[in-house]
N, C-alpha and C positions, 0 to 999 in steps of 0.2 A: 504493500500500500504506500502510496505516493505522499512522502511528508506535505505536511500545509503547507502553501507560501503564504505567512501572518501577514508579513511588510507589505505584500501586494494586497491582500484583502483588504487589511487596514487603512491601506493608500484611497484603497478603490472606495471604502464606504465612507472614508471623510469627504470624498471629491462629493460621491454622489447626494450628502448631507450640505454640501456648496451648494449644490445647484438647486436643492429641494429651499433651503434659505433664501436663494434668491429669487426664484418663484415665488415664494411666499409672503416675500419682503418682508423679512425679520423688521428691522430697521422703523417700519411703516407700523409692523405690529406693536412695537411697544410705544410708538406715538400714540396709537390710536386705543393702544389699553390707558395710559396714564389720563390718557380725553376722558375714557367711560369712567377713568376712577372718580373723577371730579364732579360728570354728572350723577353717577352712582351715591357719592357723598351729598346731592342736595337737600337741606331740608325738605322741600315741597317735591320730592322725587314721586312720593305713592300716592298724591293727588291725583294724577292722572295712570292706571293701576296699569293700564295695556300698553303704556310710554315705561313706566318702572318695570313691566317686565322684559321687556325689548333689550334695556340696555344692562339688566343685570345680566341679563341669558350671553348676550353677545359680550359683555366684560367675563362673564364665566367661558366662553367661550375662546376668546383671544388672550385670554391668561394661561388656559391650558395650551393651547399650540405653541406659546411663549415657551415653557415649561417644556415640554415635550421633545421643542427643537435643543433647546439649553443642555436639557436631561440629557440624550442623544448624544451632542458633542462634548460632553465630559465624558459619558460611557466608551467613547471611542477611542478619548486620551487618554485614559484607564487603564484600557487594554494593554499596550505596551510595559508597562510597569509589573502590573501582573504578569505578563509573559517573564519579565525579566527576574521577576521575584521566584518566579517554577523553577528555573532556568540554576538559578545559583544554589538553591535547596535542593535540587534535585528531585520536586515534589510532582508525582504524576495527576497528583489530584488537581493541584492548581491548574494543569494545563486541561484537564476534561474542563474544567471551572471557565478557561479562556475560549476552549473549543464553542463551549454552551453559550458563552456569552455573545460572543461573534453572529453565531445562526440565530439569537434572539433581536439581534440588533439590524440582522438583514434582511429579517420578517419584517420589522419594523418600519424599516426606513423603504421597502418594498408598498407595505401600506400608505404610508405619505406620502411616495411617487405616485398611486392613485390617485388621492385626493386632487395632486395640483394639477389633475385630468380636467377634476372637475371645477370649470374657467366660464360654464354658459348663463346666460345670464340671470336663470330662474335658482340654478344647482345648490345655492347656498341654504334655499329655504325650505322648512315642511314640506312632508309630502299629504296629501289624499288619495288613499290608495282602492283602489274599486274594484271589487271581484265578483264575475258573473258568471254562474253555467251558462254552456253554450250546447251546442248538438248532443244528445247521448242521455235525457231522460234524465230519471231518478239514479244512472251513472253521475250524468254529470251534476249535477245538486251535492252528490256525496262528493265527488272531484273536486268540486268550487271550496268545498267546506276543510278537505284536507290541504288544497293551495292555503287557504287563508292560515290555517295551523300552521304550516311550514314559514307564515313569512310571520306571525307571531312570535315562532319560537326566536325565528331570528333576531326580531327587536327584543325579545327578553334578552338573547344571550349578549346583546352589545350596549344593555341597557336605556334602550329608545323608548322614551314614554309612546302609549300608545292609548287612542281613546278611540274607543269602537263608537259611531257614529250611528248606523242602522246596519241590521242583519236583518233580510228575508230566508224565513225556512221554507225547504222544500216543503212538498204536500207526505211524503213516505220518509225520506231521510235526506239529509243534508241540508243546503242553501242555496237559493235563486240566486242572491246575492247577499254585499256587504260592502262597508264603507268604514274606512276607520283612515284618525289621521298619526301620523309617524310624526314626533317630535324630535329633530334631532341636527346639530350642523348636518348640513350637506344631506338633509333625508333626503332630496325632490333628487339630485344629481346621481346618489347614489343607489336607488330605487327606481329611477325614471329608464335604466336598461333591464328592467324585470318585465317593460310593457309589453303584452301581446300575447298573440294563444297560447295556452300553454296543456299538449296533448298529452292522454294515459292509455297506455295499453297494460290491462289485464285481463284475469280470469273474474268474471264478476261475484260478488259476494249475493247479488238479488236474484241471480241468473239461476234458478232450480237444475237444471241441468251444466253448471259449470263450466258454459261460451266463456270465448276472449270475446271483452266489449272494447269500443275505442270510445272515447270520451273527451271532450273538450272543454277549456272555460277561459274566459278571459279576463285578462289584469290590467288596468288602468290608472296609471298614475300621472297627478296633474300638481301643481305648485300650489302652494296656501297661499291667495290673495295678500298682498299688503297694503298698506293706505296708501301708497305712493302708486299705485295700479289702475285706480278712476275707472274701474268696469260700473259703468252706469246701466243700472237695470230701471225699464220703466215700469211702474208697478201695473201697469194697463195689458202691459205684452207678457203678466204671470197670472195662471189658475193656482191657486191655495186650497190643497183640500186636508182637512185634517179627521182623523181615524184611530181605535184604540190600536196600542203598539201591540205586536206580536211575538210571540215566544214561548221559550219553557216557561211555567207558569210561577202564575202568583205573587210575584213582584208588584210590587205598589205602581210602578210605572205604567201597569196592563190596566190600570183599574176604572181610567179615563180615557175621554179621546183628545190626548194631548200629542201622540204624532202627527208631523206633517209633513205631504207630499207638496211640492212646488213643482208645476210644469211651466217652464218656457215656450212662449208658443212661436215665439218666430226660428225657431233652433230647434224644438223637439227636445232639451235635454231636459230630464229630469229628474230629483235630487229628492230624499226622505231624510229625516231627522227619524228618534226616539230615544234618545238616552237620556235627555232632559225629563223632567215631573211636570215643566211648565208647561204652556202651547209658545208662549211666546218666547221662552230661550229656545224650545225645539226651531223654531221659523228664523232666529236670528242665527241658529248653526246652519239650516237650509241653506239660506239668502249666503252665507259665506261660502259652502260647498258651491253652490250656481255660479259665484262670481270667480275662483278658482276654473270651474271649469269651460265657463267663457274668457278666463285668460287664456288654459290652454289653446281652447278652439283659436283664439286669434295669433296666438304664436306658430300653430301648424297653418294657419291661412298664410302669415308673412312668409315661413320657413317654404312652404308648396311654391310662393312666386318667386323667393331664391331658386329652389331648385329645379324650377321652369324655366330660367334664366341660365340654368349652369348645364342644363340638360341631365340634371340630378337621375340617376337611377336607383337611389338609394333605398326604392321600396322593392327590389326586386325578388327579395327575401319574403315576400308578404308578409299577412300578420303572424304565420306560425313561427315561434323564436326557440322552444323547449319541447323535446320530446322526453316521458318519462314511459319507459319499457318495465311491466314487473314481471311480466309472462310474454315468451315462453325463456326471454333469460332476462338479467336484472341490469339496465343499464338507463342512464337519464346523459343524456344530449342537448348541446346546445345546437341550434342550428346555423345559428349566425358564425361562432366564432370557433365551433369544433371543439369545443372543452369538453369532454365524458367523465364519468366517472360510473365502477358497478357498483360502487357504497348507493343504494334508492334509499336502504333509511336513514340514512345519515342526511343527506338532501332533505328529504319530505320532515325530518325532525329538524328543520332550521339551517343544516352547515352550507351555506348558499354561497361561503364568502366569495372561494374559487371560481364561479359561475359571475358573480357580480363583477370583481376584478377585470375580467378578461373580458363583459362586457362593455364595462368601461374604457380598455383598453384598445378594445374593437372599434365603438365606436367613436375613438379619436383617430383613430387610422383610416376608418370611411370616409 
């Protein structure tokens, strides 16, 4: 086995810790962290609650990247030391200890090379993420219901608050659909290559005689609105209809008819609330989902006349992005970027990262 070259790795991830610094613009970051400290410290900061929350989240946020890049670059200058401390003891451990530390630190700085993928102009903010069976019955209902599991467990495992918005249950098992929004830097950027069909082939579990079914549903992810966005809805161009919310039962939430449906009628798009008690925060979550997704709608209207202009081909992949195979062998595919992997439970139990990654990476190369 071919000894390390430490000097060349350690060369190569300080460079690559350069270049992630100056994408990032360190420099800029802590101008703009010392800014938020000072609006963070105002008396009258929680007067206005959704202005105080903006700039703690983002001062929580530009302190950790601070931190992270800092961390990072002392981990790296580290390293050397401890090599040379192995070195003159004679001590094997310390060197497994340098070995570990190195493959931790190029995991690491491999994930921050993603991020500074993510440069578009929505990438930074929440996401809303929308899941619907598609072709395939009381398959896909169950389908739609285990996509949403898999991208929950993910935001549990990376600690992304998540607020489930509305869930339609099937009529036999599963979900029509669902809406829940992803809090997190960079949810929209890094979630927004999750969009699109996403196929199952197995043996069905409803199937009395034990067919392969295929099944389909689809994933939609659009940017959380901000005030600076001016999506003007006119209250004349929306139907408001409100209904008791549904579900497993008994929750106090079911007990009124405080959900509400909002259709837009010059779009056809249409938005449910139910996790509020009230009718009136259910309609002010709506009215925020509809305006989100008349941002997307108008960003893929600009994006279609770019790439009518470029002679874009960029849809030639259609909407199908993921096939998942559990029968007759066990394999989940990406279809845009060729990632595989036969781990299916590991995938469907949340481990999406490698999928995400490389769809990000994909689609800066398109």
């Amino acid at each position: 086995m071919a000894e390390r070259d430490y000097n060349g790795e350690i060369s190569a991830l300080s460079q690559t810790l350069s270049g992630i610094e100056q994408v990032l613009d360190l420099p800029k970051l802590k101008e703009d962290a010392a800014k938020l400290e000072i609006e963070a410290g105002a008396p009258d900061l929680w007067n206005d609650t959704e202005n105080a929350q903006r700039v703690t989240s983002k001062l929580s946020h530009t302190q950790s990247q601070i931190n992270k890049l800092t961390t990072l670059r002392r981990r790296i200058e580290d390293i050397p030391v401890l090599l040379e401390l192995a070195e003159e003891a004679g001590d094997k451990g310390a060197l497994v200890e340098a070995d570990n530390e190195l493959n931790a630190i190029t995991k690491v700085l491999s994930e921050l090379e993603v991020q500074t993928l993510l440069s578009g102009e929505y990438d930074e903010r929440d996401a809303l993420v929308t899941i619907r069976s598609e072709a395939g019955g009381v398959e896909a209902c169950d389908w739609a219901e285990m996509i949403s599991r898999m991208y929950l467990r993910y935001c549990e495992r990376h600690n992304y608050k998540v607020d489930v918005l509305e869930t339609s249950y099937g009529e036999e098992a599963g979900i029509k659909s669902t809406t829940f929004r992803v809090s997190a830097p960079y949810a929209y950027g890094t979630l927004s290559v999750e969009q699109g069909t996403h196929r199952l082939v197995r043996i069905s579990p409803f199937d009395s005689q034990s067919r392969r079914h295929t099944s389909f549903c689809g994933v939609e992810v659009v940017p959380v609105v901000d005030q600076s966005d001016h999506i003007e809805i006119d209250e004349k161009e929306i139907r408001v209809d409100v209904y008791r919310s549904s579900g497993p039962g008994g929750q106090g939430v079911n007990t009124t008819d405080s959900a509400v449906r909002i259709t837009h009628m010059p779009t056809g798009i249409v938005v449910s609330c139910q996790n509020e008690r009230s009718q009136i925060q259910n309609k002010a979550t709506a009215m925020a989902v509809l305006q989100s997704k008349l941002l997307e709608r108008r960003r893929q209207e600009e994006q279609a006349k770019i790439d009518a202009l470029k002679g874009s081909n960029s849809g030639s992949w259609g909407n199908q992005m993921r096939s998942y195979v559990l029968h007759p062998y066990q394999m989940v595919k990406d279809l845009r970027t060729d990632h595989e992997t036969g781990n299916t439970q590991a995938v469907l139990n949340g481990e999406i990262d490698d999928f995400i990654e490389s769809g990000i990476r994909w689609r800066r190369t398109a």
